[in-house]
N, C-alpha and C positions, 0 to 999 in steps of 0.2 A: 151167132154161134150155133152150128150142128147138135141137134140131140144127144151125139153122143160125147162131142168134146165137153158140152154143158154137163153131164154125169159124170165121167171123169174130174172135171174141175172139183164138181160135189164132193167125190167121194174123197181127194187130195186133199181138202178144205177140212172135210169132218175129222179126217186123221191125223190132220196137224191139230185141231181143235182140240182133240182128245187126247193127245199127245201133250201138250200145254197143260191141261188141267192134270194130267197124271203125275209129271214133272213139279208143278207146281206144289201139289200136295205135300210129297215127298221133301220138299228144300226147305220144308218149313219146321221138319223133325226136332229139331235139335239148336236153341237160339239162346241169346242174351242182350239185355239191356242195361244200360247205364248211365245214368243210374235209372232207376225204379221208384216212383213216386209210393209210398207208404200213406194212401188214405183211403179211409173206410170207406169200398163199394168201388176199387180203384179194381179194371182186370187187366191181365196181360194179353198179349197176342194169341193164338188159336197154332197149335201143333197137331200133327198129324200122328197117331200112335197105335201100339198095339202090347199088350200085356204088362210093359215096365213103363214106368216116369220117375224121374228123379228130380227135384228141382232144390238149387243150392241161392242162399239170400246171404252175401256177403258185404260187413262194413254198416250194417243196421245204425241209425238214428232219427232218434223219436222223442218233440218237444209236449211235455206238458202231459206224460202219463207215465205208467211204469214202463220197464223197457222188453216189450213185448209184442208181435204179430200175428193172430190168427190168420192162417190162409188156406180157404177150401180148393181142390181140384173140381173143377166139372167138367161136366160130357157134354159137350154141344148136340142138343139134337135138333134136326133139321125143323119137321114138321112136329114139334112136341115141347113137353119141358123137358129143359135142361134137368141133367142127376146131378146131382152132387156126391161124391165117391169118398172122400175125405177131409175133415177141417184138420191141420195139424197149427199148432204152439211153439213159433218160434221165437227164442230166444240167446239163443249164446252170438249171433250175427253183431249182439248191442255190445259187446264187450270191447271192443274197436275196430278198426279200418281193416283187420287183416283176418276177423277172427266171421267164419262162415257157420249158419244154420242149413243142416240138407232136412228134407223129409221124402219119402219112397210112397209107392204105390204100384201093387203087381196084382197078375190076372185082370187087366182091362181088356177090356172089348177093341177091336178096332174100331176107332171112330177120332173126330177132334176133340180134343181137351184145350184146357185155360184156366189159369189162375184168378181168385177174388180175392182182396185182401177184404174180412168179414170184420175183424177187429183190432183196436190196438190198445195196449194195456188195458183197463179193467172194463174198456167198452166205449171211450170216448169219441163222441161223434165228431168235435170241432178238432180234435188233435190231428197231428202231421208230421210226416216224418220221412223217410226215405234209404234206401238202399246204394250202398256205390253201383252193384251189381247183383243182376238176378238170373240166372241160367237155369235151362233143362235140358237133361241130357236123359234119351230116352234107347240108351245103350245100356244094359245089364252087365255087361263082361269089361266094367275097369275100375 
């Protein structure tokens, strides 16, 4: 291969490369699972963000404590510790299959975030439980 056709390939290569992870980032915005396993120290997947998160826990059930889920947001960071930006307390999701707990969070940083489920009812470490569905949606305006 020619010096220069071998640069060119480079340069083709690092901008699809870059192209890839930029795309990637972004597709990861805004997701849901189902269900969602309810146990202490469980995290969800890693979203891409900036200023707003919203995340909704629909259909909650949970054996062997009260009927409750602490869950903190964090900030992934690269080369560091991870922040932790809020624990919120849910509960109305345990009222049945149809009935959903949201919790908000605004003024974040750009960066990745992820949920931890830190507790369940009064702190039980062997309990378990689960969600039909867990979403976040990290659009402000709906």
């Amino acid at each position: 291969m020619s010096g220069r056709l071998l640069r060119n390939f480079g340069v083709v290569a690092g901008a699809a490369a870059a192209l890839t992870i930029a795309t990637t980032s972004v597709a990861f915005a805004n997701w849901s699972k189902s269900p969602f396993s309810l146990v202490q120290g469980t995290t969800s997947q890693q979203w891409v963000d900036e200023e707003y998160n919203e995340f909704h826990f629909t259909g909650c059930d949970q054996a062997g404590t009260s009927n409750s889920v602490a869950v903190a947001l964090w900030q992934q960071i690269d080369w560091g510790s991870d922040v932790k930006h809020d624990t919120s307390t849910l509960t109305n999701c345990f009222k049945g299959s149809g009935y959903t707990s949201t919790a908000t969070q605004s003024n974040l940083p750009y960066d990745s975030y992820y949920l931890e489920i830190t507790k369940l009812g009064s702190g039980c470490a062997a309990c378990t439980g689960a969600a039909d569905k867990v979403s976040v949606d990290t659009t402000l305006a709906d």
